[in-house]
C-alpha positions as a Markdown table, in Angstrom:
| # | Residue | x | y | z |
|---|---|---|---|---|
| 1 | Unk | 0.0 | 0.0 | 0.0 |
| 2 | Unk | 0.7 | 3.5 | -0.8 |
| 3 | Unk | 0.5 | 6.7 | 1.3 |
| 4 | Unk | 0.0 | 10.0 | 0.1 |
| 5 | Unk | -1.3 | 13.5 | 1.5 |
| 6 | Unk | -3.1 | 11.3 | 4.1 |
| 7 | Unk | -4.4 | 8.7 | 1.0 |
| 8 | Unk | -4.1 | 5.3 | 1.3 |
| 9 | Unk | -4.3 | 3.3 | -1.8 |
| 10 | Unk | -3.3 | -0.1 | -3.1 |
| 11 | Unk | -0.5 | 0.7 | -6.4 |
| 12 | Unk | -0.9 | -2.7 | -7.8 |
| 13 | Unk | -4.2 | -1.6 | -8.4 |
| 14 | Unk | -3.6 | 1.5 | -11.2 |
| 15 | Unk | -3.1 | 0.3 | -14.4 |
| 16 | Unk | -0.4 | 1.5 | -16.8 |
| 17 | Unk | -2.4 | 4.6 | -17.7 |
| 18 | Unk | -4.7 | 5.1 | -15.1 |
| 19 | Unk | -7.8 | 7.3 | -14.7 |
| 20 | Unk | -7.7 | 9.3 | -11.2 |
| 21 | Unk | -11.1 | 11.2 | -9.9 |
| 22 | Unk | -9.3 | 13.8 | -7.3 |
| 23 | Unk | -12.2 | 15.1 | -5.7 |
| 24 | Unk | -11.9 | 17.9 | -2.8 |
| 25 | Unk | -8.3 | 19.0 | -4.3 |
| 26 | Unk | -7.5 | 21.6 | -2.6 |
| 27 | Unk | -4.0 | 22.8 | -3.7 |
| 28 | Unk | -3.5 | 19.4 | -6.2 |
| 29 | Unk | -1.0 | 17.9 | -3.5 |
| 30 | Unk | -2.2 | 14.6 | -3.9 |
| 31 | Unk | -2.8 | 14.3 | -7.8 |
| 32 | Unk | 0.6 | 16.0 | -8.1 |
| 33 | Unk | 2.4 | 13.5 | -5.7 |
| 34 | Unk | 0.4 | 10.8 | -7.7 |
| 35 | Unk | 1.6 | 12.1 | -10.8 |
| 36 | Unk | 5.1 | 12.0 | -9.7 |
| 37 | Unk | 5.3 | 7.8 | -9.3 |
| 38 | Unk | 2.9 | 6.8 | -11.8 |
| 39 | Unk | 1.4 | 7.5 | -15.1 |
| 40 | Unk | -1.9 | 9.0 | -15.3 |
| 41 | Unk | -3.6 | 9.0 | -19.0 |
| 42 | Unk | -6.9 | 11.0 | -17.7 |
| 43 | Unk | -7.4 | 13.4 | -14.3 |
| 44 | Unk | -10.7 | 15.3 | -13.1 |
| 45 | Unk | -9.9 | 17.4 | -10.4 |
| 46 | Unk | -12.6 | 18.9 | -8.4 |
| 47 | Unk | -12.3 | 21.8 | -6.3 |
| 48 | Unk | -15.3 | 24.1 | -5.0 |
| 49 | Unk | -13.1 | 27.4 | -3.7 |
| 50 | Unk | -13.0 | 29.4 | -6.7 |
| 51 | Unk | -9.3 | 30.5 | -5.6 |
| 52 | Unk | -7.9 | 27.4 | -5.7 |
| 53 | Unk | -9.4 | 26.2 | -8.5 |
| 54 | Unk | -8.4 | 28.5 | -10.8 |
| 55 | Unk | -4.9 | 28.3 | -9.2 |
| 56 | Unk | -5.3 | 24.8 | -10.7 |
| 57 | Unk | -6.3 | 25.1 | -13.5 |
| 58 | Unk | -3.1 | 27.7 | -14.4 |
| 59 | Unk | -0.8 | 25.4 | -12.6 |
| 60 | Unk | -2.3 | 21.8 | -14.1 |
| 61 | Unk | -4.1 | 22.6 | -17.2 |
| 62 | Unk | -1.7 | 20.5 | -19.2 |
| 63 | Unk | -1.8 | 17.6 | -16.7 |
| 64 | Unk | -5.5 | 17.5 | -15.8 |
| 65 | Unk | -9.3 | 18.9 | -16.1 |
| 66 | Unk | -9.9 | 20.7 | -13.5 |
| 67 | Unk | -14.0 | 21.0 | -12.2 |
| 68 | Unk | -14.5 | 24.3 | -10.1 |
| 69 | Unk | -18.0 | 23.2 | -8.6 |
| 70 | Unk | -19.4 | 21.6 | -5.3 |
| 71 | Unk | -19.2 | 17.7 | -5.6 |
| 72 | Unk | -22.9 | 16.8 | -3.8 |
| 73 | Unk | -24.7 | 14.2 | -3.1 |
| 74 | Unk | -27.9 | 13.5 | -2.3 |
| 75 | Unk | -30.6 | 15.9 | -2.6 |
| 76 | Unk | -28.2 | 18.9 | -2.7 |
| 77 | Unk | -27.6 | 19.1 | -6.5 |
| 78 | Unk | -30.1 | 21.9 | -7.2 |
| 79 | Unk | -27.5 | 23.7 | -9.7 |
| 80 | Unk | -25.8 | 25.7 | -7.0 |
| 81 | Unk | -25.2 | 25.8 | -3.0 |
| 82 | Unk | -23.5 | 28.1 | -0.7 |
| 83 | Unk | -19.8 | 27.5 | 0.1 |
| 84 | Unk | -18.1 | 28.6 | 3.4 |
| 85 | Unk | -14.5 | 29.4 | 3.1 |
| 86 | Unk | -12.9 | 28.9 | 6.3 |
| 87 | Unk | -9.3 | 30.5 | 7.4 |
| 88 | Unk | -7.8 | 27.2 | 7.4 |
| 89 | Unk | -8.4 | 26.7 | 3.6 |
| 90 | Unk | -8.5 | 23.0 | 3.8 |
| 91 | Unk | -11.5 | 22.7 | 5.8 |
| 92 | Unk | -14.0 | 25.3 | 3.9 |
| 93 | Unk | -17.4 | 23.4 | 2.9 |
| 94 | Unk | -20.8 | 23.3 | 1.8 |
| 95 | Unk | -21.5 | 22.7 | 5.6 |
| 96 | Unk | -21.4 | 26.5 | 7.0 |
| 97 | Unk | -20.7 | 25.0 | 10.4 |
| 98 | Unk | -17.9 | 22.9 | 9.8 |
| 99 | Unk | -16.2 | 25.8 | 8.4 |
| 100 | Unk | -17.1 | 28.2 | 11.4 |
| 101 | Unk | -14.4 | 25.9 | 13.2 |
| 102 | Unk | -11.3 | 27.7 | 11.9 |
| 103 | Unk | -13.4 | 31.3 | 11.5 |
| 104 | Unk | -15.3 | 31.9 | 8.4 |
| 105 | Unk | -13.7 | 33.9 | 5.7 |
| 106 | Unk | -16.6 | 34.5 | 3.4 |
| 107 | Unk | -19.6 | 32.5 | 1.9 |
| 108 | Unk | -19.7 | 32.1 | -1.9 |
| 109 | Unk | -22.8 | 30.5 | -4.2 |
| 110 | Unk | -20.7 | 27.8 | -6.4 |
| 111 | Unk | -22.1 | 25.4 | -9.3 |
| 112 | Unk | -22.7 | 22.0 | -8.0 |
| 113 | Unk | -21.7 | 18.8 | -9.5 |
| 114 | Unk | -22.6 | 14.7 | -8.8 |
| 115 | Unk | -20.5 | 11.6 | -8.4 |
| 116 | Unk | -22.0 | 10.6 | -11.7 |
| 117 | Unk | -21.1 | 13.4 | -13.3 |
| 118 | Unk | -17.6 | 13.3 | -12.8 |
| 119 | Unk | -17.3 | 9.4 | -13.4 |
| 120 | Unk | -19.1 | 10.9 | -16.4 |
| 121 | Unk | -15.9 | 13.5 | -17.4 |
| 122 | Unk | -13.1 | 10.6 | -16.4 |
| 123 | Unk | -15.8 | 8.7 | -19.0 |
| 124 | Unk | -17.1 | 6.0 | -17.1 |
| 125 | Unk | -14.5 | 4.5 | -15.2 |
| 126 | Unk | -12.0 | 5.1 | -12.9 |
| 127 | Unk | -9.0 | 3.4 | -11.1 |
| 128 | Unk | -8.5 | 5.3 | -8.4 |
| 129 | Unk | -10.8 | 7.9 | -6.7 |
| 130 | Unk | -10.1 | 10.3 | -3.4 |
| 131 | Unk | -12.6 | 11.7 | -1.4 |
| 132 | Unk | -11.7 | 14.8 | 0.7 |
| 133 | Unk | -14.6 | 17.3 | 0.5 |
| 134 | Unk | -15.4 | 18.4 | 4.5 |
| 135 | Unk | -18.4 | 16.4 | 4.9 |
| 136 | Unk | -20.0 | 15.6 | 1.7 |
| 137 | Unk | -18.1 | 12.1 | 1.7 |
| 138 | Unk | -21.2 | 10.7 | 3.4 |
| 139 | Unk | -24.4 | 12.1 | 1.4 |
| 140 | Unk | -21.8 | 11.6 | -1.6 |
| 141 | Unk | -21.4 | 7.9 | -0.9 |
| 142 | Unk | -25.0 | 7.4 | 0.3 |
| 143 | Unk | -27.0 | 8.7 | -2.5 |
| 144 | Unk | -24.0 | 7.0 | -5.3 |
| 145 | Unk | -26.1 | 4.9 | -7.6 |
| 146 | Unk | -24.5 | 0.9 | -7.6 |
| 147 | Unk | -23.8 | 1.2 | -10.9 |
| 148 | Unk | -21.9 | 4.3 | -10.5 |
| 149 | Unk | -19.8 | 2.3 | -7.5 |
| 150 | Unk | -19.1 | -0.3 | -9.9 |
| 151 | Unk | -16.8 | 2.4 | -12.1 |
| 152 | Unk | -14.0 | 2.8 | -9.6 |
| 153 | Unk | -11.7 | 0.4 | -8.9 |
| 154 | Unk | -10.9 | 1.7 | -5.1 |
| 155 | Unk | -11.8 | 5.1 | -3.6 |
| 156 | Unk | -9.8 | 6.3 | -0.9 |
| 157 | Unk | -11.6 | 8.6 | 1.8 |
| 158 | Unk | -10.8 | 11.1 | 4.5 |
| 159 | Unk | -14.7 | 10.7 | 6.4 |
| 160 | Unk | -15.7 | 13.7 | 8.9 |
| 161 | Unk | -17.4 | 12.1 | 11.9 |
| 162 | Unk | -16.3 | 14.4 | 14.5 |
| 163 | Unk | -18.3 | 17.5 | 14.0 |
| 164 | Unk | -22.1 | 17.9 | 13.0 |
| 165 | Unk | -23.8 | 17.6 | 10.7 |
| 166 | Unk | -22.5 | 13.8 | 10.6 |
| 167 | Unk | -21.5 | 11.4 | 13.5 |
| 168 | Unk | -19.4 | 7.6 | 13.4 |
| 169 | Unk | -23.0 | 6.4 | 13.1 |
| 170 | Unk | -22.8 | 7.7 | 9.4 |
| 171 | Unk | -19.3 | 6.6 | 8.3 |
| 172 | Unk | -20.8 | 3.0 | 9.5 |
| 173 | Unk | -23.7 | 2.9 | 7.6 |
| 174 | Unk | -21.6 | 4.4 | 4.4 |
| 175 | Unk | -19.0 | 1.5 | 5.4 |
| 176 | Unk | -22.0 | -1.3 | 5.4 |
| 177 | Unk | -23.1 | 0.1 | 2.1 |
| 178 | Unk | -19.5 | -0.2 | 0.2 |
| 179 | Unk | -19.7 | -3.4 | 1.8 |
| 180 | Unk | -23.1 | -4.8 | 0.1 |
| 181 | Unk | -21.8 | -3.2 | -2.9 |
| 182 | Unk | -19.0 | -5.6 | -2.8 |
| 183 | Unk | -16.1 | -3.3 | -1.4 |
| 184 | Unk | -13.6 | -4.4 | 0.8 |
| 185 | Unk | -12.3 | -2.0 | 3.3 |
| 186 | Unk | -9.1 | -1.4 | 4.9 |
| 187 | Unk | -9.2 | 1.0 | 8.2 |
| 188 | Unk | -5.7 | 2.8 | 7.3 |
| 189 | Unk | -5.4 | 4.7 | 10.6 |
| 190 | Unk | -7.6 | 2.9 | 12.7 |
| 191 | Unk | -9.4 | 3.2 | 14.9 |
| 192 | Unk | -9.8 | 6.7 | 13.5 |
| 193 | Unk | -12.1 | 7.3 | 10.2 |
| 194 | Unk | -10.0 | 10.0 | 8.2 |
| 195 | Unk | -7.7 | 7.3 | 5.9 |
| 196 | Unk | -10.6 | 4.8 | 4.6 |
| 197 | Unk | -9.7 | 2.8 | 1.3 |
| 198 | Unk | -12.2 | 0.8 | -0.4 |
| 199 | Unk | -11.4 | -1.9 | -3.0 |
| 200 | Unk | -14.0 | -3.1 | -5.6 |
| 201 | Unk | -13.6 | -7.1 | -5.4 |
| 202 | Unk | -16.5 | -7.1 | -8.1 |
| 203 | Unk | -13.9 | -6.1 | -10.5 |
| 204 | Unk | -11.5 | -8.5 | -10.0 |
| 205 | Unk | -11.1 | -12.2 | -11.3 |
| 206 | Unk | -11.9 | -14.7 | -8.7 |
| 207 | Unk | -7.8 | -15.8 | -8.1 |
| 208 | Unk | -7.4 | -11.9 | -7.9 |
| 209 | Unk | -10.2 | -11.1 | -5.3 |
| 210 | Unk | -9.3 | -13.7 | -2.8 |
| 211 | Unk | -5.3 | -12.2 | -3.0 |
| 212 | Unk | -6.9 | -8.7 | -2.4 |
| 213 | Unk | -9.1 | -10.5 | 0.8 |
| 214 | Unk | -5.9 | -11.7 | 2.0 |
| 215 | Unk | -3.8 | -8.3 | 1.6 |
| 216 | Unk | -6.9 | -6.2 | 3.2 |
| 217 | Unk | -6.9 | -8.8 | 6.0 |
| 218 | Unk | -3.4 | -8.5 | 6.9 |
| 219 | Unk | -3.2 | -4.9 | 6.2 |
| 220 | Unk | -6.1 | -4.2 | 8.8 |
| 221 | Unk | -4.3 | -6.6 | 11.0 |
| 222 | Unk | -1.3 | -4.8 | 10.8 |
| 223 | Unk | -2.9 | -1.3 | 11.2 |
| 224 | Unk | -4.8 | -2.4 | 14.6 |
| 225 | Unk | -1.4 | -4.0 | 16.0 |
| 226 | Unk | 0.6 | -1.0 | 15.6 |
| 227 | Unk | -1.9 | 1.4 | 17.2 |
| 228 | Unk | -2.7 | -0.9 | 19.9 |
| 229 | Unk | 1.1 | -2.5 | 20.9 |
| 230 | Unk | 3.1 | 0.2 | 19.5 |
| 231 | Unk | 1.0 | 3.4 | 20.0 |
| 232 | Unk | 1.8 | 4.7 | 16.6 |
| 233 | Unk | -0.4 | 5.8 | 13.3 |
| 234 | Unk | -1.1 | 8.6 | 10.9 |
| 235 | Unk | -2.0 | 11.7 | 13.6 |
């Protein structure tokens, strides 16, 4: 397993020219440390501050499309929604009070966009997907249409269960979903919610999906061990 900007995903798992969803990009760090290891034939990033997404799109336009709208889910795609910019950049949102954390900057009206409508712009498919958008993980993941599901190979997400307007009752019934969707799951930083990768056995071959059992297995064995003996994991 791999480990960047707080991303957990499986490399074995992008193929020779993969297709990356970076959803919630913030400043690109991810897509742009991704970039740097592997080759990437088709990008989406999607971004809701208009700041930083045009700061994208003048730093990655040759590398990537870059989206400046609201990824929603749920029954929050009505064209547009209000977004919060908070004085620690990373944590601005569609949710007004998980902004007010930091201190709110300003609020903003920003285009929104859907889960299948990015799938939609990586056309159809993707190998690797990361979720980092301040809340929206959850309605995102709830409201996802199976077939949609079915188009990534594994999403990697940071989930936000410690502030309202979500709770780890949430992330658990999002992690029960992935599950009867035929996701496995590896807890990255467990016990702790914000490094969650799910791999989609469905599209594997039946020799490859029992491997991938066996790596998630040992992976989340190895993950609880060093939290509980040694004290240690991602802060």
């Amino acid at each position: 397993m791999r480990r960047f900007r707080e991303h957990s995903f499986f490399a074995a798992l992008l193929s020779r020219s993969a297709v990356v969803g970076d959803f919630g990009a913030h400043h690109g760090e991810f897509f742009i440390a991704l970039k740097s290891e592997y080759s990437i034939s088709r990008a989406l990033l999607v971004e809701a501050n208009p700041a930083l997404a045009e700061c994208l799109k003048e730093k990655l336009w040759k590398q990537a499309d870059v989206l400046q709208a609201a990824l929603v889910g749920g029954d929050h795609n009505d064209g547009s929604v209000m977004f919060t910019r908070s004085i620690e950049s990373e944590s601005s949102s569609v949710f007004r009070q998980w902004a007010a954390a930091y201190g709110i900057v300003d609020q903003v009206e920003v285009a929104t966009t859907d889960f299948a409508e990015a799938l939609r712009r990586l056309g159809g498919w993707a190998d690797l997907v990361k979720l980092d958008i301040e809340g929206a993980e959850v309605p995102i993941l709830q409201s996802a249409s199976a077939s949609d599901l079915t188009s990534c190979r594994q999403l990697t997400v940071e989930f936000h269960d410690k502030r309202p307007p979500f709770a780890h009752c949430d992330v658990a019934s999002v992690c029960r979903r992935m599950r009867s969707e035929g996701y496995g799951i590896v807890y990255a930083n467990w016990p702790k919610m914000d490094d969650v990768l799910f791999v989609n056995l469905k599209s594997m071959s039946a020799p490859k999906r029992m491997e991938f059992r066996c790596r998630m297995a040992l992976a989340n064995a190895l993950f609880v061990v060093r939290r509980v003996i040694f004290a240690s994991g991602y802060s």
